[in-house]
N, CA, C and O atoms as a Tinker XYZ file with bonds, in Angstrom:
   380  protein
     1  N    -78.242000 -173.351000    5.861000    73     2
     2  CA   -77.296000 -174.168000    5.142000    64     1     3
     3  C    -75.973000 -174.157000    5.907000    63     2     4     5
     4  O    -75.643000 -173.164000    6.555000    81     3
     5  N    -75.236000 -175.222000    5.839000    73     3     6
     6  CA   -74.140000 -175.801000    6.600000    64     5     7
     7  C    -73.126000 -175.056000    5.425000    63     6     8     9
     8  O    -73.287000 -175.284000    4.227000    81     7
     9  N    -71.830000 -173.934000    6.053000    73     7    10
    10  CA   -71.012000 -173.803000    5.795000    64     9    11
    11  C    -70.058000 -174.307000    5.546000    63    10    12    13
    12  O    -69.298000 -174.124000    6.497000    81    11
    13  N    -69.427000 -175.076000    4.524000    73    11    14
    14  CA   -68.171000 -176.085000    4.552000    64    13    15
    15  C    -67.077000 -175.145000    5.617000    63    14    16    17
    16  O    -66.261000 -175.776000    6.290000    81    15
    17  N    -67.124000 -173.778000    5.701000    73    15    18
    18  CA   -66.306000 -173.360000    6.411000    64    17    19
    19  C    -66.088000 -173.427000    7.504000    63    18    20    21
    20  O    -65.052000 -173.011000    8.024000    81    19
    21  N    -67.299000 -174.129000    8.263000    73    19    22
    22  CA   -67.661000 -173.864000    9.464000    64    21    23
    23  C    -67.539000 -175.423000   10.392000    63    22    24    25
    24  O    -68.257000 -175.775000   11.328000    81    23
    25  N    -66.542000 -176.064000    9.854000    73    23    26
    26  CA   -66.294000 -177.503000   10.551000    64    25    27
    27  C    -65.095000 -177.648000   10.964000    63    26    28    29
    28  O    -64.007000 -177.528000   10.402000    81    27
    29  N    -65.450000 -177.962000   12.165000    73    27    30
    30  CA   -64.178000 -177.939000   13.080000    64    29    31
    31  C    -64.236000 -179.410000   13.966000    63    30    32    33
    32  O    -65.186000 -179.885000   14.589000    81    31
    33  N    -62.768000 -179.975000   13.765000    73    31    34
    34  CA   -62.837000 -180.892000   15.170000    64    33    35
    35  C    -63.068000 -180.429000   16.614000    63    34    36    37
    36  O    -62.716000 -179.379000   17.151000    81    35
    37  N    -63.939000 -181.772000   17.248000    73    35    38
    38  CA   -64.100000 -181.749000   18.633000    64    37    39
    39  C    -62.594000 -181.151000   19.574000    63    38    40    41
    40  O    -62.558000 -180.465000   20.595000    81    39
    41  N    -61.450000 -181.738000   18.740000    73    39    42
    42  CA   -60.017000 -181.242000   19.600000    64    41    43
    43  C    -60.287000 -179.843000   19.278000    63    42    44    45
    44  O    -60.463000 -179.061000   20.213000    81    43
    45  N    -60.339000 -179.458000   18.148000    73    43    46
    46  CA   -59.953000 -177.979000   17.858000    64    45    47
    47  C    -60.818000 -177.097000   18.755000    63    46    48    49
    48  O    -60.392000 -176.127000   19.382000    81    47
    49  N    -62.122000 -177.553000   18.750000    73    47    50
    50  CA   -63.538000 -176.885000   19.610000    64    49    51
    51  C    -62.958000 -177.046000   21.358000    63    50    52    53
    52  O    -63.241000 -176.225000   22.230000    81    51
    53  N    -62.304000 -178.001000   21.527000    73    51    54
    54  CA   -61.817000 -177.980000   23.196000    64    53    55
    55  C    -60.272000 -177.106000   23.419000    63    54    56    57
    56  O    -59.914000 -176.879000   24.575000    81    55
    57  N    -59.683000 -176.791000   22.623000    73    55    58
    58  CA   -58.369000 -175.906000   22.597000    64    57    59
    59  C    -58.725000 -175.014000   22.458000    63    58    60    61
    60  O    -57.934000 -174.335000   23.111000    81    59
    61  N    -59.642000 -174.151000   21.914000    73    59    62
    62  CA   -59.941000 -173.078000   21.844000    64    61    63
    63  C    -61.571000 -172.777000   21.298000    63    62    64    65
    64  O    -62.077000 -172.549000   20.199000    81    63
    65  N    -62.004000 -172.891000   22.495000    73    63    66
    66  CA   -63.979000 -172.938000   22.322000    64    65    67
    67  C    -63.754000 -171.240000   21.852000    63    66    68    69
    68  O    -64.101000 -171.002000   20.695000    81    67
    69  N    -63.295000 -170.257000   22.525000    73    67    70
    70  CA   -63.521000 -168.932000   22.354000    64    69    71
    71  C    -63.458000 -168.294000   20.560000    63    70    72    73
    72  O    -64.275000 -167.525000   20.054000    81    71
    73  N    -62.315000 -168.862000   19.936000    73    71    74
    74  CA   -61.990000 -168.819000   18.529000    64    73    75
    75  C    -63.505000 -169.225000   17.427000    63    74    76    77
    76  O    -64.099000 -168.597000   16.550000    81    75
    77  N    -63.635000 -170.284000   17.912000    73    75    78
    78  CA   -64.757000 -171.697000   17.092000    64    77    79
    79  C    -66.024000 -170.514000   17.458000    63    78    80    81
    80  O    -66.742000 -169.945000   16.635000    81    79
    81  N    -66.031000 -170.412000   18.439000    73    79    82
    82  CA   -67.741000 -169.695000   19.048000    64    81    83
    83  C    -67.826000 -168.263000   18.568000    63    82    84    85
    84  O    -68.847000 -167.643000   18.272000    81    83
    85  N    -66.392000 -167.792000   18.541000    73    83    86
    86  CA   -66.176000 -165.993000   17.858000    64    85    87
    87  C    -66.829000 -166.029000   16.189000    63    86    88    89
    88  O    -67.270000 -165.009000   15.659000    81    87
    89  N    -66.798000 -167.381000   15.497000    73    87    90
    90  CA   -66.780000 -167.610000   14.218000    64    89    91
    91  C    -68.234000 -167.935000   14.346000    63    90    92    93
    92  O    -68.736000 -167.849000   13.225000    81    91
    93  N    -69.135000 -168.280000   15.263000    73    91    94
    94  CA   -70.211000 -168.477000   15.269000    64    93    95
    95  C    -70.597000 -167.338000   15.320000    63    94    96    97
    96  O    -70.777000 -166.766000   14.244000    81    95
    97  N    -70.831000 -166.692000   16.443000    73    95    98
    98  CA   -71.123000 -165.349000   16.016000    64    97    99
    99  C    -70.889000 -164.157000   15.477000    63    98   100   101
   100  O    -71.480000 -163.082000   15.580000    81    99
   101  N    -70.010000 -164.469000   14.930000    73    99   102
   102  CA   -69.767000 -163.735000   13.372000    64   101   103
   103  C    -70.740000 -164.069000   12.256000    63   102   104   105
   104  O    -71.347000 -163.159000   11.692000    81   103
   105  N    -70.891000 -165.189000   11.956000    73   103   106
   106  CA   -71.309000 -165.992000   10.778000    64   105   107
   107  C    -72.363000 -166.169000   10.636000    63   106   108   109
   108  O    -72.913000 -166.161000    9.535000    81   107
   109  N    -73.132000 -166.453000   12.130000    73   107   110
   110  CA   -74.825000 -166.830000   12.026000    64   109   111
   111  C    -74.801000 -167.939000   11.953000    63   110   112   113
   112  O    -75.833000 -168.209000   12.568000    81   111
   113  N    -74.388000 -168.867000   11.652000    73   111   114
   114  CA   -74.194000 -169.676000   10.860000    64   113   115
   115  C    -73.771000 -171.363000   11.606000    63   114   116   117
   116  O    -72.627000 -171.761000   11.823000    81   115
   117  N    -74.624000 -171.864000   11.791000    73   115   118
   118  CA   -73.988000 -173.583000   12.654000    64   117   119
   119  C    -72.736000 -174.292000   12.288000    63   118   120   121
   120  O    -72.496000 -174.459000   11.092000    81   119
   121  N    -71.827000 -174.771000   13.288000    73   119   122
   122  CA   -70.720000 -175.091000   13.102000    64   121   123
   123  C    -70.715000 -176.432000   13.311000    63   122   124   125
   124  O    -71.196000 -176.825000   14.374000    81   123
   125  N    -70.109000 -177.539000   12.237000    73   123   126
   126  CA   -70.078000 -178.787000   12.496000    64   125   127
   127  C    -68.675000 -179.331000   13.140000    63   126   128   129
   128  O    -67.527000 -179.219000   12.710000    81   127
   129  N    -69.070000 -179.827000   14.073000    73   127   130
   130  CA   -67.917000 -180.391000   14.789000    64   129   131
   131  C    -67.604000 -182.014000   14.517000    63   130   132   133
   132  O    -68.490000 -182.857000   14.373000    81   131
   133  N    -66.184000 -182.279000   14.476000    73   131   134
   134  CA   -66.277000 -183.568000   13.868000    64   133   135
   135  C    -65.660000 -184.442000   14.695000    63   134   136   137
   136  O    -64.794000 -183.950000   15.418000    81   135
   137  N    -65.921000 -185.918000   14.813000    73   135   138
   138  CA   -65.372000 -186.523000   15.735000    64   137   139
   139  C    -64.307000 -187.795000   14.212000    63   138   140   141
   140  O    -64.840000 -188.200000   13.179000    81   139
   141  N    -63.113000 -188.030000   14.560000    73   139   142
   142  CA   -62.488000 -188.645000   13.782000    64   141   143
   143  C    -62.864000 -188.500000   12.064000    63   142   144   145
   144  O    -62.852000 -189.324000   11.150000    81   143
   145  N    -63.185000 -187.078000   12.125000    73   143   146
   146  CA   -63.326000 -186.717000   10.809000    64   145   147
   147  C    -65.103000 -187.088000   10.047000    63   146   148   149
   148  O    -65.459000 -187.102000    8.868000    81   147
   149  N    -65.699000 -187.286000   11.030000    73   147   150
   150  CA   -67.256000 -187.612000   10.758000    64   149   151
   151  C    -67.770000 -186.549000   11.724000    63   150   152   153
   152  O    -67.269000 -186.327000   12.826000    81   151
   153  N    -68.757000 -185.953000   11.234000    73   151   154
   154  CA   -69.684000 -184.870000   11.557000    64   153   155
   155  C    -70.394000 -185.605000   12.088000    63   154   156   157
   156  O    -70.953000 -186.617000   11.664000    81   155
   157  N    -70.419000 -184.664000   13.993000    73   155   158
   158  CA   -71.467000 -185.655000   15.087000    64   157   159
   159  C    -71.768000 -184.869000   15.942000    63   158   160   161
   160  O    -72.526000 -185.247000   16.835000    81   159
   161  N    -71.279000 -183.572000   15.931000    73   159   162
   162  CA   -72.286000 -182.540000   16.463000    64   161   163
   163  C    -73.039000 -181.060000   15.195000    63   162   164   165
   164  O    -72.657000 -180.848000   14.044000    81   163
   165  N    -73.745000 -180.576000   15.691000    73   163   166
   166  CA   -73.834000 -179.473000   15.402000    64   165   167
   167  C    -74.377000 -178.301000   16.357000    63   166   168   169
   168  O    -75.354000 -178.167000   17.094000    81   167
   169  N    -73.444000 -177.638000   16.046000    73   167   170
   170  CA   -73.656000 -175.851000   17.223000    64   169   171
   171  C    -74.030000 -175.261000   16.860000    63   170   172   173
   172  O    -73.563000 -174.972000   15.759000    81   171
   173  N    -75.508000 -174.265000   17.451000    73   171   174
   174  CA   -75.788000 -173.062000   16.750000    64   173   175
   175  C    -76.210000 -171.703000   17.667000    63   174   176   177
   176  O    -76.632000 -171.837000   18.815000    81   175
   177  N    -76.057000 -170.462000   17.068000    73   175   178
   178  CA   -76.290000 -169.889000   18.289000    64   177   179
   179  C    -78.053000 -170.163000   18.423000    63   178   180   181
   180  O    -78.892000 -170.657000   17.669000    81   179
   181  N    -78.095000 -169.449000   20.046000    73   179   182
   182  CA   -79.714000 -169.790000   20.777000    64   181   183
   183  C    -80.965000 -169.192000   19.380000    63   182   184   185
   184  O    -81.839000 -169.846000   18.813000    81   183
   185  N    -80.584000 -167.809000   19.209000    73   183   186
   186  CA   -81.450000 -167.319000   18.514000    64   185   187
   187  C    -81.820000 -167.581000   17.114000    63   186   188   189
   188  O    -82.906000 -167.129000   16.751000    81   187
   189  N    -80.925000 -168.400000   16.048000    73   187   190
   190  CA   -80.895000 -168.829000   15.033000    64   189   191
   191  C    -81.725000 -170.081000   14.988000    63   190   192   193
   192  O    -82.382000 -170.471000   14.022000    81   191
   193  N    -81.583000 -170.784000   16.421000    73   191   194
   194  CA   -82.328000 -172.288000   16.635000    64   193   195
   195  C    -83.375000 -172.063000   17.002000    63   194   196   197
   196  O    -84.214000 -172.924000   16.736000    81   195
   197  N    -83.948000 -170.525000   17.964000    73   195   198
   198  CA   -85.439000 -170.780000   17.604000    64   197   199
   199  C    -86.022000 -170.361000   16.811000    63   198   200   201
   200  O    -87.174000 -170.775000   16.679000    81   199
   201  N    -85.518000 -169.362000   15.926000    73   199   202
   202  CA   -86.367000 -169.375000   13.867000    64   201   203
   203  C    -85.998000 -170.283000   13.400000    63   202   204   205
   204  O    -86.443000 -170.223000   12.254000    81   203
   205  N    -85.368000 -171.282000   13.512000    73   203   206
   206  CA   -85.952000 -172.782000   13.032000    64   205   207
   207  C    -86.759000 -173.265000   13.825000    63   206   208   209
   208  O    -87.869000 -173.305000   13.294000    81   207
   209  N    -86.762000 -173.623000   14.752000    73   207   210
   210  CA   -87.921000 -174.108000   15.695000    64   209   211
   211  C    -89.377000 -173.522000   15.035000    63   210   212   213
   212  O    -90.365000 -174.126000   14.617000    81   211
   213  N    -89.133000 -172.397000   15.108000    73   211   214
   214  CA   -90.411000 -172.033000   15.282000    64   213   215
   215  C    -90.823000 -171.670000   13.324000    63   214   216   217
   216  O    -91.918000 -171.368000   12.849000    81   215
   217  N    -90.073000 -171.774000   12.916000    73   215   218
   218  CA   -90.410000 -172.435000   11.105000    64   217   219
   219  C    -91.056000 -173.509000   10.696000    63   218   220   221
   220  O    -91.852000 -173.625000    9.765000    81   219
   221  N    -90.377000 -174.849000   11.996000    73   219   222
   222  CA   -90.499000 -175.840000   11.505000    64   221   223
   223  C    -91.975000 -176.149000   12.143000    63   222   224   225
   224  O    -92.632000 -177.149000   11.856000    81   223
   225  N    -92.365000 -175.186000   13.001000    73   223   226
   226  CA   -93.322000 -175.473000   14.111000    64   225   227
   227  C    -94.742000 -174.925000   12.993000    63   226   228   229
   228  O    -95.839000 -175.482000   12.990000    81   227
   229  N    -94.460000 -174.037000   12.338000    73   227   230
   230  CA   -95.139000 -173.512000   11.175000    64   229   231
   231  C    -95.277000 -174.048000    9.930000    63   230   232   233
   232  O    -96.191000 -173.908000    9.118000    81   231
   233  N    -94.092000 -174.787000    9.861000    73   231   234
   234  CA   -95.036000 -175.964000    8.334000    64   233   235
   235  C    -95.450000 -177.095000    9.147000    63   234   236   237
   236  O    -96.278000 -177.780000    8.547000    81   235
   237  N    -95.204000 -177.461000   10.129000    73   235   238
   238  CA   -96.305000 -178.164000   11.019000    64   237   239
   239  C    -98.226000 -178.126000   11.108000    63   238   240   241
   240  O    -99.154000 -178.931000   11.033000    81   239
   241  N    -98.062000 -176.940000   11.270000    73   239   242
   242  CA   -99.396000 -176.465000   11.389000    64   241   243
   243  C    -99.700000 -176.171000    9.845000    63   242   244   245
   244  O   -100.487000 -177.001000    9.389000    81   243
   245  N    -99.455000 -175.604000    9.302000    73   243   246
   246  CA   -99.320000 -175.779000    8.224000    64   245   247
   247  C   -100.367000 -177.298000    7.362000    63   246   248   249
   248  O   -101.524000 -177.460000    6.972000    81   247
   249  N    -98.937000 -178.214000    7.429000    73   247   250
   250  CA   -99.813000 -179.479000    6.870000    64   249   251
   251  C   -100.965000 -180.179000    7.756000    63   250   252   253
   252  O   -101.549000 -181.198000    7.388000    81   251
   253  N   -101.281000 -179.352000    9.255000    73   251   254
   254  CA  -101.947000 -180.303000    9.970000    64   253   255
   255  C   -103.183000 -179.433000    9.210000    63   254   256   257
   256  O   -104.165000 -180.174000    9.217000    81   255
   257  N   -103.473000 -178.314000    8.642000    73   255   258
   258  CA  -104.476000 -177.222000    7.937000    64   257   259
   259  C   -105.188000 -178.139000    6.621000    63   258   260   261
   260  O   -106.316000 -178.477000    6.262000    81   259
   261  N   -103.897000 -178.284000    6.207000    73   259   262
   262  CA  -104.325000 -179.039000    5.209000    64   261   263
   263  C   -104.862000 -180.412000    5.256000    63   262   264   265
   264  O   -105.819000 -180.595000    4.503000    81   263
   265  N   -104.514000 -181.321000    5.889000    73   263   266
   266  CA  -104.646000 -182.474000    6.023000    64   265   267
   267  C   -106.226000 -182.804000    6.257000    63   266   268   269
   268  O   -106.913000 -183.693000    5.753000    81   267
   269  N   -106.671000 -181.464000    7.489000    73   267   270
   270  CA  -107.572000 -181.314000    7.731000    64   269   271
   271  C   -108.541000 -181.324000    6.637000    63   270   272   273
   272  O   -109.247000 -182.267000    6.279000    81   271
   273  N   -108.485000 -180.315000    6.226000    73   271   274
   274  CA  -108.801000 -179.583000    4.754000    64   273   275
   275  C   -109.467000 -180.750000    3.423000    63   274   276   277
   276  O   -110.476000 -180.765000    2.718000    81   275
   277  N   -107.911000 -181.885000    3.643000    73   275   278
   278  CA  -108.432000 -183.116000    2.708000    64   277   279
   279  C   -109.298000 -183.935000    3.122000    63   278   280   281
   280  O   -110.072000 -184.640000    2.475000    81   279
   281  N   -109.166000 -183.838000    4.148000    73   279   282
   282  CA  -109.843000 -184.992000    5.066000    64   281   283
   283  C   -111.874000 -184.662000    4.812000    63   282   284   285
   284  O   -112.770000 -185.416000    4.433000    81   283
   285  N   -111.876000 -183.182000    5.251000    73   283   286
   286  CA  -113.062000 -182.773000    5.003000    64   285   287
   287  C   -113.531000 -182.733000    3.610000    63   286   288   289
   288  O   -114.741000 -182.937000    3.510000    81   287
   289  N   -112.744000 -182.475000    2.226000    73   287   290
   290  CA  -113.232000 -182.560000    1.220000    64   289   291
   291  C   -113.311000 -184.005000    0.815000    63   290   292   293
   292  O   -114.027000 -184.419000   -0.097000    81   291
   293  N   -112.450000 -184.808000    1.630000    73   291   294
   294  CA  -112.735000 -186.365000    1.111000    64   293   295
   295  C   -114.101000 -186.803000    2.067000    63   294   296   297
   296  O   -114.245000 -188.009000    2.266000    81   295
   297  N   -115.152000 -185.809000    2.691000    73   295   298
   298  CA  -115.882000 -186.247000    3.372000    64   297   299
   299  C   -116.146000 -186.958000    4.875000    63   298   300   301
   300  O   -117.141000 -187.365000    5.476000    81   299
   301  N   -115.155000 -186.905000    5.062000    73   299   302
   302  CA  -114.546000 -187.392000    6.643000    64   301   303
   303  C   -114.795000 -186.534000    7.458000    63   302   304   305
   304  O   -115.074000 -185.399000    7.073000    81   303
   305  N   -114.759000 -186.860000    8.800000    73   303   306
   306  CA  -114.727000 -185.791000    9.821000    64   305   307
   307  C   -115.821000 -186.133000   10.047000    63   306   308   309
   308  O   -116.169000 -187.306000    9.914000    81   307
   309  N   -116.795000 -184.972000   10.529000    73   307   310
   310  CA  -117.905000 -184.140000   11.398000    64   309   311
   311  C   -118.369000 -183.211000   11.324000    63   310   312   313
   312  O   -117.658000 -182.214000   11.198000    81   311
   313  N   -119.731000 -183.100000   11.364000    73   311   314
   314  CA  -120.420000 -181.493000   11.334000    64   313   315
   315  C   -119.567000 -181.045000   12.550000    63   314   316   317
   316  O   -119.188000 -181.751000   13.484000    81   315
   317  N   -119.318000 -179.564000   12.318000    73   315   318
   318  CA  -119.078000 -178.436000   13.136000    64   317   319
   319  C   -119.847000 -178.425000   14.412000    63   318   320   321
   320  O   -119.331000 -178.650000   15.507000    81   319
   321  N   -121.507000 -178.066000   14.156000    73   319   322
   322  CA  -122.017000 -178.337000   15.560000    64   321   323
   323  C   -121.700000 -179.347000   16.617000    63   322   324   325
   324  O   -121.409000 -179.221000   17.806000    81   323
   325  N   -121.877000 -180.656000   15.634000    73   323   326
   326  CA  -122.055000 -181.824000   16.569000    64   325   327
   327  C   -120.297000 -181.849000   17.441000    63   326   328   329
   328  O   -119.865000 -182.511000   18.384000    81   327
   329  N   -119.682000 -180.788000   16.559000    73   327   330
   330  CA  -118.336000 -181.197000   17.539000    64   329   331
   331  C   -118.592000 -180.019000   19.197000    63   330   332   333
   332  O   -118.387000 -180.217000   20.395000    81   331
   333  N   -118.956000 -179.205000   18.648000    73   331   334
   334  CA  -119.259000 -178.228000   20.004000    64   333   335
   335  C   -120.009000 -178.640000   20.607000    63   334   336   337
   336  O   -119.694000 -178.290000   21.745000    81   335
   337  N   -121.161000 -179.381000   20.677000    73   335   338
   338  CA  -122.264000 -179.690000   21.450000    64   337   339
   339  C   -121.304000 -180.680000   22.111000    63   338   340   341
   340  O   -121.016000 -180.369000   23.267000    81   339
   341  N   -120.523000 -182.236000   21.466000    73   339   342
   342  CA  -119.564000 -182.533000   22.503000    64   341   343
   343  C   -118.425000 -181.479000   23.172000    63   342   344   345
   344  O   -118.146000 -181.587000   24.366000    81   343
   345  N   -118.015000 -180.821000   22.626000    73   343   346
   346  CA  -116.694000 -180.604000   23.443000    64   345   347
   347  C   -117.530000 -179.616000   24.475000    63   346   348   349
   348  O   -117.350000 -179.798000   25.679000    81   347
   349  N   -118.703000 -178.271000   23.919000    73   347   350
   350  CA  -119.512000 -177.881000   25.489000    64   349   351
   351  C   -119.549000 -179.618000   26.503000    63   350   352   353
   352  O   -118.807000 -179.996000   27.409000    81   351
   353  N   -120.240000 -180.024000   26.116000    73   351   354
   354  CA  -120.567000 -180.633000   26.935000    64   353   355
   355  C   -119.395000 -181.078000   28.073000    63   354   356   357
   356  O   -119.471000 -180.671000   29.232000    81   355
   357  N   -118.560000 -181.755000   27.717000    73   355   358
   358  CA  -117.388000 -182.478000   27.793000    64   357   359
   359  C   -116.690000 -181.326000   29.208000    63   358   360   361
   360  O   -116.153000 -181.676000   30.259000    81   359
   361  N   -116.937000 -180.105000   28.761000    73   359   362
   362  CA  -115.912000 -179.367000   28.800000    64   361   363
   363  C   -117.071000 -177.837000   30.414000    63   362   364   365
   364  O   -116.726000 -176.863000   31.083000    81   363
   365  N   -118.352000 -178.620000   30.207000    73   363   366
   366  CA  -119.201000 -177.926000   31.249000    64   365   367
   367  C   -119.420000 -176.065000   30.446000    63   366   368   369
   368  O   -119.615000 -175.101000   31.186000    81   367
   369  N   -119.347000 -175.942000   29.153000    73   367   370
   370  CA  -119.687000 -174.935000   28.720000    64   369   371
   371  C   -120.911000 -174.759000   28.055000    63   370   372   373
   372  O   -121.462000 -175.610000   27.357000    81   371
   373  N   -121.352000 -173.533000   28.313000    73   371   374
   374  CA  -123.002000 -173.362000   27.561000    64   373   375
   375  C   -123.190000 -172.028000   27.045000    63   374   376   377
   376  O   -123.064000 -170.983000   27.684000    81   375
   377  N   -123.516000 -172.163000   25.785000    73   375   378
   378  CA  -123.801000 -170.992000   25.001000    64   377   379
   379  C   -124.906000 -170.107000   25.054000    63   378   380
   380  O   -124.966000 -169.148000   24.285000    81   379
C-alpha cells in the first residue's frame, strides 16, 4: 500500500535524491513521485519489488492451476497418456 506520506515531487526527488531514498529505506515502503502534482512515477526498493514480482508470479500460476482444473472438469483437454506419447515423441524421449 502507497503511503500518502511517501509522495514527493520530481523537483524535490532531484534536490535531494539522498533525503527521498533515506525515507525509502526506512519505510519499506514505495515513494510516489509527482510530476505537476499528478503521480507518474513510482520508486521502490530492489528487494520489496521482487516479493511482488514473485507474488504476482504466484497467483499467476495459481489461476493457470485452476483454469486448467475447469477446463478438465468441463471435459476439455486430453487424456494424460495421449499427451506424453506426443510430447515423447516430439521431444525424441522413450520410456
Amino acid at each position: 500500500m502507497i503511503n500518502l506520506g511517501n509522495i514527493h515531487s520530481v523537483t524535490e526527488f532531484q534536490r535531494s535524491p539522498k533525503d527521498v531514498l533515506g525515507k525509502l529505506k526506512e519505510t519499506k515502503s514505495p515513494i510516489v513521485l509527482t510530476v505537476n502534482g499528478k503521480a507518474e512515477y513510482v520508486v521502490q526498493d530492489a528487494a520489496s519489488y521482487q516479493e511482488m514480482v514473485d507474488k504476482l508470479e504466484a497467483v499467476e500460476d495459481l489461476e493457470a492451476v485452476r483454469q486448467g482444473y475447469q477446463e478438465m472438469l468441463n471435459g476439455e483437454g486430453r487424456p494424460i497418456d495421449e499427451f506424453f506419447e506426443e510430447f515423447e515423441a516430439k521431444h525424441g524421449l522413450q520410456r
